[in-house]
N, C-alpha and C positions, 0 to 999 in steps of 0.2 A: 557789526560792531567790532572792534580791532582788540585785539586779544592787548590785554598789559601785564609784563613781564615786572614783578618787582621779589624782590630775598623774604622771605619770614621774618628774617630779623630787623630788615626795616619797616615792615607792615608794622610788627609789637613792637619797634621804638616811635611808632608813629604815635600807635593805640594808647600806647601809656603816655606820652605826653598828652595825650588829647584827654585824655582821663584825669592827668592831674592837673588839667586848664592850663600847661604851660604853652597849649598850641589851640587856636577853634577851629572850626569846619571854613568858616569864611580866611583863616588866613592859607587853609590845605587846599583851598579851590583858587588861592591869587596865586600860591605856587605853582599848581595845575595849566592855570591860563598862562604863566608866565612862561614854561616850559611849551609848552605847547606854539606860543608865539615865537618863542626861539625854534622850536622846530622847522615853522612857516618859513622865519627869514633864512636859516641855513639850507631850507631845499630849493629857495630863488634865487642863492648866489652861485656865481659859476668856481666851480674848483678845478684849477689847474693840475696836472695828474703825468707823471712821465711811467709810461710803459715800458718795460723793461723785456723786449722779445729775446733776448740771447740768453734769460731762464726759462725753463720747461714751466709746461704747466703743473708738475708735479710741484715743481720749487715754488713757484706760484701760492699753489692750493696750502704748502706747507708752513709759508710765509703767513696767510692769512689765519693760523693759529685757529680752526675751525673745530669746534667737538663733535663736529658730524658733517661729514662730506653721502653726498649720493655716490655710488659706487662706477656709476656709470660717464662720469665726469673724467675721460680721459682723453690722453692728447689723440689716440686714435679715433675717438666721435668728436673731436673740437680741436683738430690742425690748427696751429699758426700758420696762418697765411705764408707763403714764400715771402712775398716781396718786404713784407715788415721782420722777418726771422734773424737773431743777431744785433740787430736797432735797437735803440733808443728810441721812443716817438713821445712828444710830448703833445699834448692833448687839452681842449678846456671843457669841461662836460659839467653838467646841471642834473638837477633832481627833476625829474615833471610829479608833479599832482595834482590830478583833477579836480580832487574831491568830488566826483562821484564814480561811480560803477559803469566800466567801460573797456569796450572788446579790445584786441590788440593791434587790429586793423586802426581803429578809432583813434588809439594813444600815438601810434606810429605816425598818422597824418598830423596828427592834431602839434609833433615835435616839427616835423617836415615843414610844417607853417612858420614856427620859429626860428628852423635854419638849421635842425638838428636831428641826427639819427640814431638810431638805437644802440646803444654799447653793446660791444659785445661781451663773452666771458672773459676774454684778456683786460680788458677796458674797468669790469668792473671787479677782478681782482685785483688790481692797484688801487683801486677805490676803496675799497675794502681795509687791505691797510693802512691806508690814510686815514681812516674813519671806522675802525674796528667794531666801536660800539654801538655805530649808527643804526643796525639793521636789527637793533635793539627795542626800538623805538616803532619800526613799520618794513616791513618787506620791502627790498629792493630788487627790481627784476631789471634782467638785462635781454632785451629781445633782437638783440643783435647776432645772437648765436642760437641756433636752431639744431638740434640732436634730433632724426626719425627712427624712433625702434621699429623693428623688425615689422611688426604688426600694423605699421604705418603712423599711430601719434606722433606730433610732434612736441617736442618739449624744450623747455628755454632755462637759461638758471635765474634761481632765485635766491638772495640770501636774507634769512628769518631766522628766529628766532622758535624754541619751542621750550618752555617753560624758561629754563638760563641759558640752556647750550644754544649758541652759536653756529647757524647749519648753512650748508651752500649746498640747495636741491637743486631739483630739476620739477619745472612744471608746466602742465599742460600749457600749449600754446592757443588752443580753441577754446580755450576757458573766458569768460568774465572777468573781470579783474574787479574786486570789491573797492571802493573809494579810500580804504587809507593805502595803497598799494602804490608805492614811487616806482618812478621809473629811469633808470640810468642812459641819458644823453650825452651825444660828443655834437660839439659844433662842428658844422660840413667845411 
């Protein structure tokens, strides 16, 4: 079940309208579907995205105004590439969601059929600012960037949410991926 993030204060401005009939259950569940169906159509449109490689990832990560970064999220484990470093590269990338529970071999082919591969952490820092509040809503992974600690896991970023703060993790790559879990693509 996908965790939902909302304020107290708008739970109790919900609570009290619904209490003094200014709002029912059936019009808080057409908001629900409506929102929800907007969520559908904005993770099937493609968003066009210029990456910006002549800032560090530090500038990056700093840009993305995050309230919790993973520690290990550095340009030493997550190099920019040589040949894009300095560029501009503009980019058209898509949300994937499967809607169901599914490994990352699974998601990666199932993009590859569509003509698309996996973002990576540069990819979907731009993303990010573009759409700050997006990962508000449902986890966004980028399996284009693979970090292996010492002990050999490997790990990918993710960026989620945990109660309000705004976080860009890192997580396991041999994991499951649960069905509200998007996935950040670039067209090849």
């Amino acid at each position: 079940m996908k965790k939902v993030s909302i304020a107290v204060s708008d739970l109790q401005a919900v609570l009290t309208a619904l209490e003094e009939g200014k709002i029912s259950i059936k019009d808080i569940l057409t908001l629900i579907n409506k929102e929800n169906d907007q969520v559908k159509k904005d993770s099937e449109e493609m968003i066009t995205l210029t990456v910006d490689y002549s800032r560090t990832l530090k500038q990056m990560i700093a840009d993305g105004k995050y309230d919790w970064k993973n520690e290990n999220i550095t340009e030493k484990n997550f190099p920019i590439p040589e040949e894009v470093k300095g560029k501009k590269v503009e980019i058209s990338t898509k949300l994937f969601h499967f809607n169901r529970d599914i490994s990352s071999e699974d998601a990666k082919k199932e993009m590859d059929k569509d003509g698309f591969r996996p973002a990576t952490l540069f990819e979907q820092q731009a993303f990010a600012q573009k759409h700050p509040e997006l990962q508000r809503q449902f986890p966004i992974v980028a399996l284009g960037s693979v970090w292996q600690r010492t002990l050999g896991y490997r790990l990918v970023p993710c960026l989620d949410v945990d109660d309000v703060e705004r976080r860009l993790g890192l997580f396991w790559l041999v994991r499951g991926w649960r069905a509200y879990y998007r996935f950040l693509a670039v067209r090849k």
